[in-house]
C-alpha positions in Angstrom: -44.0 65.4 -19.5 -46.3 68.3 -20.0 -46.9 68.8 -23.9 -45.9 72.4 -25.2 -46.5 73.1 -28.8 -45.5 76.8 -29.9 -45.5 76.5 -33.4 -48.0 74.8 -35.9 -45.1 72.5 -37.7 -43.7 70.9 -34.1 -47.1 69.3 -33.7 -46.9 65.3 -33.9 -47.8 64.0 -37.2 -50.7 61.0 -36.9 -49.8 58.1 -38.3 -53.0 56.7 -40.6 -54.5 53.7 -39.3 -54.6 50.6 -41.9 -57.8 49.0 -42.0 -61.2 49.1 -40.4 -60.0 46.8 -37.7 -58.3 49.8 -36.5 -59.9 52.3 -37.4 -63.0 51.5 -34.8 -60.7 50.2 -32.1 -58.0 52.2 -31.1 -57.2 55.6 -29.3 -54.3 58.2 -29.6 -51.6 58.2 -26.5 -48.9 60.0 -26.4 -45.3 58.2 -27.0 -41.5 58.8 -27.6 -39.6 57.9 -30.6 -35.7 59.1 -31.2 -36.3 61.2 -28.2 -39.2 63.1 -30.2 -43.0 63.4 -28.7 -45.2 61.4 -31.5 -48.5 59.8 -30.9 -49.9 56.3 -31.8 -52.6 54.2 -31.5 -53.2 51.9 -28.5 -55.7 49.0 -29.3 -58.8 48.6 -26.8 -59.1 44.9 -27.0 -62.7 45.2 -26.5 -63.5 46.8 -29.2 -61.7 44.2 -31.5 -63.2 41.5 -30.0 -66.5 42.7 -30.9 -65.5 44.3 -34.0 -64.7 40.0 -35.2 -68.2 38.7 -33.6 -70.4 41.0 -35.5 -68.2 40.3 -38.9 -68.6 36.7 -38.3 -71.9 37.4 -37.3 -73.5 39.7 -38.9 -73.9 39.6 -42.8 -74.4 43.4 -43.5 -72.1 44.5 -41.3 -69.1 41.7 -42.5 -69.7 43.1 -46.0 -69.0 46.7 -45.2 -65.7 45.5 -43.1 -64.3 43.9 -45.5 -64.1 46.9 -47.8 -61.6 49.6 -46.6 -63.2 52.4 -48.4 -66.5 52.1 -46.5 -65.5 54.2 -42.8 -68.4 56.1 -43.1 -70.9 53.3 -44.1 -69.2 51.5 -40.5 -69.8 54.5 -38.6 -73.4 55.3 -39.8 -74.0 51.1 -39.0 -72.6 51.7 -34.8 -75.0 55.1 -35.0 -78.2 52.9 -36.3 -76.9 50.2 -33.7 -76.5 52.6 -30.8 -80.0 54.3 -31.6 -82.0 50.7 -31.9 -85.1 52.1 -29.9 -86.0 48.7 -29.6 -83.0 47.3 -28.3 -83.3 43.5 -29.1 -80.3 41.8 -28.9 -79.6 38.5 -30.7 -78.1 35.7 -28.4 -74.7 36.0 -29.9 -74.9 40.1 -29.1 -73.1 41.5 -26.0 -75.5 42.4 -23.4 -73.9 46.3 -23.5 -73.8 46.5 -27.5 -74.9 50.1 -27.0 -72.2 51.1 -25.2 -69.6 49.3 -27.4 -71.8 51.6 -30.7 -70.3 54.9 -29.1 -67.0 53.6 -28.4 -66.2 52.1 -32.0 -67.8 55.8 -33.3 -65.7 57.4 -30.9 -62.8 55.4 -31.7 -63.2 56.5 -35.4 -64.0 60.0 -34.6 -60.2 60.0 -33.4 -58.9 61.6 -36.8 -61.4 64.1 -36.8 -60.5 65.2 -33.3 -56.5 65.8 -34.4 -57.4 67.2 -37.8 -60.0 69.9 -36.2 -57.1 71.0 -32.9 -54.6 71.2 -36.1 -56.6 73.2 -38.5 -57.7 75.5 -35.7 -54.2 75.9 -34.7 -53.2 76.9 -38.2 -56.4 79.4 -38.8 -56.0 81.0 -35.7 -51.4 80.7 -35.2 -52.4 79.5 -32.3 -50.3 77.7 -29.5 -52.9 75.4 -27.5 -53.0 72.3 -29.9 -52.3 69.8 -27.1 -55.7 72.3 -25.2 -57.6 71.7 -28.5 -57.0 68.3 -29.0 -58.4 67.8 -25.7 -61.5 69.5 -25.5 -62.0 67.4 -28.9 -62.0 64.3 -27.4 -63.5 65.4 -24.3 -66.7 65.7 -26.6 -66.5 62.4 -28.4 -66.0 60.3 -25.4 -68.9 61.4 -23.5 -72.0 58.9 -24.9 -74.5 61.3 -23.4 -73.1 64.6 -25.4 -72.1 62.0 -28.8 -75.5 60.9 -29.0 -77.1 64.7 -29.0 -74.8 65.5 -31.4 -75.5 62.1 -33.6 -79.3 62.9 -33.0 -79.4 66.0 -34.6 -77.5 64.4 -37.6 -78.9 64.2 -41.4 -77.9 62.1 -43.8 -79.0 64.6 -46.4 -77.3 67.2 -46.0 -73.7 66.2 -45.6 -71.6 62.8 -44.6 -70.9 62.1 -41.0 -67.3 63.0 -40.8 -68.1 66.3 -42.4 -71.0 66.7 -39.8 -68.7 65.4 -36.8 -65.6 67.8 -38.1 -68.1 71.1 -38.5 -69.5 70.0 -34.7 -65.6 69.9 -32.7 -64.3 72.5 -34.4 -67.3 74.9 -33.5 -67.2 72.9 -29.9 -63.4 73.8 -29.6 -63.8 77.7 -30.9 -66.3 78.3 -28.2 -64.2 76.8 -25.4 -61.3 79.0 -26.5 -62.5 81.8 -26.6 -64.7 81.7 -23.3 -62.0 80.3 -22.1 -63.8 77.5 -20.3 -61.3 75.2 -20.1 -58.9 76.7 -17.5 -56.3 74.8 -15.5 -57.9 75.7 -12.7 -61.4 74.2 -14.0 -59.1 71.3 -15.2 -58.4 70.8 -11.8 -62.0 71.6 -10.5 -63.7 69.0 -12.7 -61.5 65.6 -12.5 -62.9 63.0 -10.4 -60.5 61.6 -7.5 -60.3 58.2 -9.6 -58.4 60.2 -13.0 -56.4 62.4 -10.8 -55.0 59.4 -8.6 -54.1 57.7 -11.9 -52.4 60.9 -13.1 -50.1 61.6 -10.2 -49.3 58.0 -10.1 -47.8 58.3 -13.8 -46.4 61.3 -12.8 -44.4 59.9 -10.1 -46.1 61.0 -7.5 -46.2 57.4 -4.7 -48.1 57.1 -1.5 -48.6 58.6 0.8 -48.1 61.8 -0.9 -51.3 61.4 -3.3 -53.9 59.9 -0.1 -52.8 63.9 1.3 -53.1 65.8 -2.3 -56.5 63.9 -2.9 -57.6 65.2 0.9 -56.0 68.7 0.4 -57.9 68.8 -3.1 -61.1 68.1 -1.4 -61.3 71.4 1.1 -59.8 73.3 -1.9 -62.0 72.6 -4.5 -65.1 73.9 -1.5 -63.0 76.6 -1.3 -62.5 78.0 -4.5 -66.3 77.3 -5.4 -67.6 79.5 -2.8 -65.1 82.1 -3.4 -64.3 82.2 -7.4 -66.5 80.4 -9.5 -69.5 81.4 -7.5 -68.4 84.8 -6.8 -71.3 87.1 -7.9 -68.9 89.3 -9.4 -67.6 86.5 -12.0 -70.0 87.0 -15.6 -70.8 83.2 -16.0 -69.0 81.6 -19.4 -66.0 83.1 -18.3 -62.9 82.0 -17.7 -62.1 80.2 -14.0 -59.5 82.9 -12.1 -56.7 81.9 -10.1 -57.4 81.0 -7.0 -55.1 83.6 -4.6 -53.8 83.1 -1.2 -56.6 83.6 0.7 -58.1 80.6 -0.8 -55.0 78.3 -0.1 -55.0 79.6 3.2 -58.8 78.8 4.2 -58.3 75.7 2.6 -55.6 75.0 4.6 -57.3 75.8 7.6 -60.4 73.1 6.6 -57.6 70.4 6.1 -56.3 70.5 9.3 -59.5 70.5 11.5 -60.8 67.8 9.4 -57.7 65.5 9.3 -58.0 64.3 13.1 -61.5 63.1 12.2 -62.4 59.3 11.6 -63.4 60.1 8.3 -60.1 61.5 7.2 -58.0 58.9 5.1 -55.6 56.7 7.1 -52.4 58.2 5.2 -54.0 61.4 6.2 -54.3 60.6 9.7 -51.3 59.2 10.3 -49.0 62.5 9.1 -49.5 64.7 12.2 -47.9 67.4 10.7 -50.2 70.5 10.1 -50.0 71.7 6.2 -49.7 75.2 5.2 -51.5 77.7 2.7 -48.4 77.3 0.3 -48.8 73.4 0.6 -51.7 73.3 -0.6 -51.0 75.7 -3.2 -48.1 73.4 -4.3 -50.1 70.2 -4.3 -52.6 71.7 -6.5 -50.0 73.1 -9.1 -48.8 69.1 -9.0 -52.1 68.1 -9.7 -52.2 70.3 -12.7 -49.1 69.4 -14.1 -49.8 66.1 -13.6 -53.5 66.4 -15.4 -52.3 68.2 -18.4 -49.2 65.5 -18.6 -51.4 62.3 -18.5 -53.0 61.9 -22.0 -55.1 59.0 -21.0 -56.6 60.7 -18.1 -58.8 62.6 -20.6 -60.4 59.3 -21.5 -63.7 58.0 -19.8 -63.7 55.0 -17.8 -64.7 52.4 -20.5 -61.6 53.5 -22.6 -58.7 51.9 -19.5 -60.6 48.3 -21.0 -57.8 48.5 -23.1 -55.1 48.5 -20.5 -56.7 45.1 -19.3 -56.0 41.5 -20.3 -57.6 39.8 -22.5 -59.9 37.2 -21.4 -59.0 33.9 -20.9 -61.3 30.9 -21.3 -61.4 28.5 -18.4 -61.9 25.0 -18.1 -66.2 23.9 -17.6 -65.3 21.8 -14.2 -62.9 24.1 -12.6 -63.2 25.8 -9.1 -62.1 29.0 -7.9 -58.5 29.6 -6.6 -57.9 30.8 -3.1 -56.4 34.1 -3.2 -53.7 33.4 -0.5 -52.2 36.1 -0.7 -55.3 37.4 1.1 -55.3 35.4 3.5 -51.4 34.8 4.5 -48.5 35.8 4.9 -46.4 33.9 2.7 -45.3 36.6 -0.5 -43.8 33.3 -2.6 -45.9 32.6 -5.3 -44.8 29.1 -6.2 -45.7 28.1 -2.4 -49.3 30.0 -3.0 -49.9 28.1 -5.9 -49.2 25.1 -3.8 -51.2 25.9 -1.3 -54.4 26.6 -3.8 -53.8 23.2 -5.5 -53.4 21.5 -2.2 -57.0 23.3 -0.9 -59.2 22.1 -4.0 -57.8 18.9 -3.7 -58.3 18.8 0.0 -62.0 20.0 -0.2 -62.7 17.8 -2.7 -61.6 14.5 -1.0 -64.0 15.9 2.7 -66.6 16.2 0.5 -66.7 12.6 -1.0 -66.2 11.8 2.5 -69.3 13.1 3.5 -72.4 10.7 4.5 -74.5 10.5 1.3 -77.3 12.2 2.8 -75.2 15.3 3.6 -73.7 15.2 -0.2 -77.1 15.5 -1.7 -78.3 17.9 0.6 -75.5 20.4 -0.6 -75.4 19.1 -3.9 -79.0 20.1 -4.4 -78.4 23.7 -2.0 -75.2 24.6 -4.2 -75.7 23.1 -7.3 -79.5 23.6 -8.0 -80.1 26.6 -5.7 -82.9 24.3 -3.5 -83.4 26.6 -0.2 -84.2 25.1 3.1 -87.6 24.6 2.9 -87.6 23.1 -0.7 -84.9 20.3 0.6 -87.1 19.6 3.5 -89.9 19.1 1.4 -88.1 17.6 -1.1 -86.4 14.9 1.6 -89.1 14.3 3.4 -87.0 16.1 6.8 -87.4 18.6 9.2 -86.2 21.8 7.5 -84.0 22.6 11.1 -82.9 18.7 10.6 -81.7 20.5 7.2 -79.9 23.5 8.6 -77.7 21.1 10.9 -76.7 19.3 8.1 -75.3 22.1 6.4 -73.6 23.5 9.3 -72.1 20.1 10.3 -70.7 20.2 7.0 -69.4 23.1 6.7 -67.9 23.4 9.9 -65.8 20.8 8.5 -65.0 22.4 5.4 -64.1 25.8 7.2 -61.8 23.7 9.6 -60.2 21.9 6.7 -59.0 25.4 5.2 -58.2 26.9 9.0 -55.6 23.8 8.6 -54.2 24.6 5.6 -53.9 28.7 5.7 -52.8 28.5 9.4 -53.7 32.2 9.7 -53.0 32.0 13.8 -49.3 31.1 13.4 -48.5 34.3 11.6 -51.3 37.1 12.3 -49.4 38.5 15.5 -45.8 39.0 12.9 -47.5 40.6 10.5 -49.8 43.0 12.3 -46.5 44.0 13.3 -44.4 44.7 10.9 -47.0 46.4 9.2 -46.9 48.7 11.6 -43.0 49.0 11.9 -43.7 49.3 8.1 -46.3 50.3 6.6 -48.3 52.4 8.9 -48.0 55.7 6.7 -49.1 54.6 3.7 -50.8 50.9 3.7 -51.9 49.0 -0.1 -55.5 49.4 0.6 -56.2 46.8 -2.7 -54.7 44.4 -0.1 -57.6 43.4 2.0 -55.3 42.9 5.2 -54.2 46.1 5.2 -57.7 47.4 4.5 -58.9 45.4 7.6 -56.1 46.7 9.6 -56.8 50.7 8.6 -60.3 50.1 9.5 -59.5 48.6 12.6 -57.5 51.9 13.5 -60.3 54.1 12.9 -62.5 52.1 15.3 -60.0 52.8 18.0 -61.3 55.1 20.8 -59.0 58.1 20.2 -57.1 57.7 23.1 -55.5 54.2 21.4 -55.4 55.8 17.6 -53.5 58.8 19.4 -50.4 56.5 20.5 -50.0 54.3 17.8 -50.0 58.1 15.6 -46.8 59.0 18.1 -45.2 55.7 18.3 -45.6 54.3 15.0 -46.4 57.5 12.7 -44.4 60.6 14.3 -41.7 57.4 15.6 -41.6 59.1 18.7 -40.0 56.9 21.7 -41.7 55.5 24.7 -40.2 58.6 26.6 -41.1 61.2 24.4 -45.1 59.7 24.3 -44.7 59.4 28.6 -44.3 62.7 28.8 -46.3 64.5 26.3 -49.3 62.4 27.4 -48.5 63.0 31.1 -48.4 58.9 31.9 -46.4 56.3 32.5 -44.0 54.5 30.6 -45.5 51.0 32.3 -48.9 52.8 31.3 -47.5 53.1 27.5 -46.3 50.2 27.0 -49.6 48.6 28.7 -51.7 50.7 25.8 -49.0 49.6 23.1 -49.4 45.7 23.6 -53.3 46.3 24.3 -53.9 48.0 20.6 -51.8 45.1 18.9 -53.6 42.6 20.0 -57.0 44.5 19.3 -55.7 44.7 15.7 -54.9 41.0 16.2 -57.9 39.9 17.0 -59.6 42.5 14.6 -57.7 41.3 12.0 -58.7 36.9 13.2 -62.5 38.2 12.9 -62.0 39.3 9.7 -60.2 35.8 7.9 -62.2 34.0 9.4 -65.3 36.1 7.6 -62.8 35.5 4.5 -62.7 32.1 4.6 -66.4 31.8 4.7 -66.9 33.8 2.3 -64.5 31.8 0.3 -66.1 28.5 0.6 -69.7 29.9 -0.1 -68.6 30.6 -3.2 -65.9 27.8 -3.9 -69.0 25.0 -2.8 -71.0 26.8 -5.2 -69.3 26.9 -8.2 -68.3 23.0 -7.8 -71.7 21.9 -7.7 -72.7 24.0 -10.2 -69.8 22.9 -12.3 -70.3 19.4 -11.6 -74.0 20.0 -12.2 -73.2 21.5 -15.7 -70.6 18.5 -16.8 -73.0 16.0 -15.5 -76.5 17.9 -17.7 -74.0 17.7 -20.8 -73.0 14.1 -21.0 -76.1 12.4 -19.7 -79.2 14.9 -21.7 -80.4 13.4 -24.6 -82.3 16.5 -25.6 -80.4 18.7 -28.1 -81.0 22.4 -27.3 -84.1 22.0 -25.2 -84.4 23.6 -22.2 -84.9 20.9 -19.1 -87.1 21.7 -16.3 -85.1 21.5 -12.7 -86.9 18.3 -12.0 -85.7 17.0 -15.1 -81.9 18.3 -14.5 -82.0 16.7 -11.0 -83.5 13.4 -11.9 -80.4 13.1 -14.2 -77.7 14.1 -12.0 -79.2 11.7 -9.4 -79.1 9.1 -12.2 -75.5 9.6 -12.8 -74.3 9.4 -9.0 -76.3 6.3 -8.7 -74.2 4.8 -11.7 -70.8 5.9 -10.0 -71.5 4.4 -7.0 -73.3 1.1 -8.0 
């Protein structure tokens, strides 16, 4: 829904925010009540989180919180917190307090963002709020441009939300009227990341947006070469519309360029040639869909608030499989199963292990020994060392090659997928990533058939006699590619799984490790040395077993 306000009285009224909770932690979005546009605030858990730390933590800062007449006071405490030169950070501080400063002073500069697009609006009977607004907040949500504008700020001469509403509305007057921000610069200036987002809320699905994202690319080359560094354009002007010409060389760069390996898969696999009014229509979605999509004007920190919050876990607890991954099976009760049924499994062939072999990986996992250290350590030959911790986790990696079973169902899926999926594969699925990657390594003779067969569905007939072969000869290339992909795909689980227990063995031992140093140290907060730690945990093993 593209916003559209004509007239100063139809723009949404803001609602106030309550207390300095929210006042430093949420963000304007766009919503719908009784079928009227009306903003609201959306919380960035983040910010709230820290927000409660420092007023539990901080004296100064919990007595100006918990007085709801002291905004300015709060914002003036984020600028003196995002300015610490010295940048010391207590041990109950967030390592990125800095960052957090900007966002709870952008946060509050929300209001002052609104009120300076309305006012403007009003002064000037002017019908871009919804342009004003955003240029506005543009400002405040850069850190790099917030804290030149915070440098140059004195106390003395005025309050900060004086200072910060003098600063956007000049900002927003100069925009205007050079009229900087043009759709077409709009479109120009969005990183791949924002517009994907955008079209994506705007109902756009793959693989429509992998070919507007592509298309956007050769445009955007394009149109810089020929408009905005046109000699004959007076820089500080407004961007022109790009005219046919541009659509139709861009056109032209999209379809020499698509056949190439380094042209997305969803790119690849649509053989049909675009035209200059294509593109011209892609970029007019992109538009729409930029200048529809309020929270694509927000940098990346401000999505934190889209995320879940963060749940604590349990000190002795190891990491899940992500099955999902790694198999076929889409029923999530049976993956949990499955995860349970691993850790448990891995587990028990661990205590089944010779002792020597469980202290060797206890002390490589758990205290981060290398080779050479164990050797020393164990009085062994370090190569002694590394067959050890081969032999054992050969038998780890066979124990989840048992359970996952990926050789039963690899051939099926590889292809259905491509019955399936072929035009526009889930790239966040690592499967389908290892299959698309597979398909560019293809010589092009192989990626050319599976484009007829599987991406232009053309028949075995059809391909026979474009290609001038065989059917026997198609089918031969067919069955050869899917088991390439096959065993592509068999390499690249089994890497997985590796992976997998590297990190699984070394969050148990450092788990157990961890559990073990809190019940048997007698020594308060002191810091043990590592011999210390592991005379201790060997301590504690020899009282379980004895």
């Amino acid at each position: 829904m593209v916003l559209n306000f004509t007239k100063y009285d139809s723009i949404p009224v803001l609602p106030k925010r309550r207390d300095n909770l929210n006042k430093f932690s949420t963000y304007i979005v766009l919503g719908n009540q009784n079928n009227q546009l009306a903003l609201q605030w959306k919380h960035q858990p983040s910010l709230q989180r820290n927000l409660k730390l420092y007023e539990d933590k901080h004296p100064e800062f919990s007595n100006l919180f918990c007085h709801q007449d002291k905004g300015i006071d709060i914002a003036n405490f984020w600028r003196k917190v995002a300015f610490d030169e010295s940048q010391l950070i207590a041990d109950w501080e967030p390592s990125n307090k800095t960052q957090l400063a900007y966002e709870h002073l952008a946060s509050y500069f929300e209001e002052k963002c609104y009120w300076a697009a309305k006012d403007l609006c009003k002064e000037r009977n002017a019908n871009s709020w919804e342009e004003y607004l955003c240029i506005a907040r543009l400002l405040v949500y850069n850190p790099l441009k917030l804290k030149e504008i915070l440098v140059k700020y004195n106390y003395k001469s005025a309050n900060i939300e004086t200072y910060i509403t003098n600063i956007l509305t000049n900002h927003i007057k100069y925009s205007a009227e050079v009229n900087r921000f043009s759709r077409w610069r709009l479109l120009y200036k969005k990183s791949d990341k924002e517009l994907i987002e955008a079209l994506k809320v705007f109902g756009i699905i793959e693989p429509e947006i992998s070919l507007i994202i592509f298309a956007r690319k050769y445009f955007k080359q394009v149109y810089l070469i020929n408009k905005v560094k046109n000699p004959t354009r007076t820089i500080g002007k407004k961007w022109i519309a790009p005219d046919e010409e541009d659509f139709s060389k861009s056109a032209q760069c999209y379809n020499v360029e698509k056949v190439l390996p380094i042209a997305p898969h969803e790119v690849f696999a649509n053989s049909t040639k675009v035209t200059a009014k294509q593109i011209k229509d892609w970029m007019e979605i992109s538009i729409k869909a930029l200048e529809s999509y309020p929270i694509s004007i927000l940098p990346k920190f401000s999505l934190d608030a889209l995320q879940a919050e963060f749940e604590v876990k349990s000190e002795l607890q190891v990491p899940e499989i992500e099955w999902e991954k790694i198999s076929s099976i889409e029923d999530t009760k049976e993956q949990g199963f499955l995860v349970n049924q691993a850790n448990s499994i891995l587990s028990e062939q661990l205590q089944s292990l010779k002792l020597d072999e469980q202290k060797i990986l206890l002390l490589y996992y758990g205290f981060g020994l290398n080779q050479k250290q164990l050797a020393d350590r164990l009085g062994m030959n370090q190569s002694t060392i590394s067959r050890y911790l081969t032999k054992s986790t050969i038998k780890l990696l066979e124990t989840i090659a048992r359970i996952s079973q990926p050789q039963r169902w690899v051939k099926q899926y590889v292809g259905r997928w491509l019955e399936s999926e072929y035009h526009a594969p889930v790239h966040s699925d690592l499967i389908q990533a290892a299959l698309v990657s597979a398909i560019k390594k293809l010589v092009n003779e192989e990626r050319e058939i599976l484009q007829l067969y599987y991406g232009e569905q053309m028949d075995e007939i059809k391909i026979a006699s474009q290609l001038g072969i065989s059917l026997n000869e198609i089918a031969t290339r067919l069955n050869k590619t899917r088991n390439q992909l096959q065993e592509k795909l068999m390499q690249e689980i089994n890497i997985w799984i590796k992976e997998y227990l590297e990190k699984w063995l070394i969050n148990y031992y450092k788990s157990f490790v961890k559990v073990v140093l809190k019940k048997e140290a007698k020594s308060g907060n002191k810091e043990l040395k590592l011999e210390e730690k592991i005379f201790l945990v060997e301590i504690y093993i020899q009282n379980q077993l004895y």
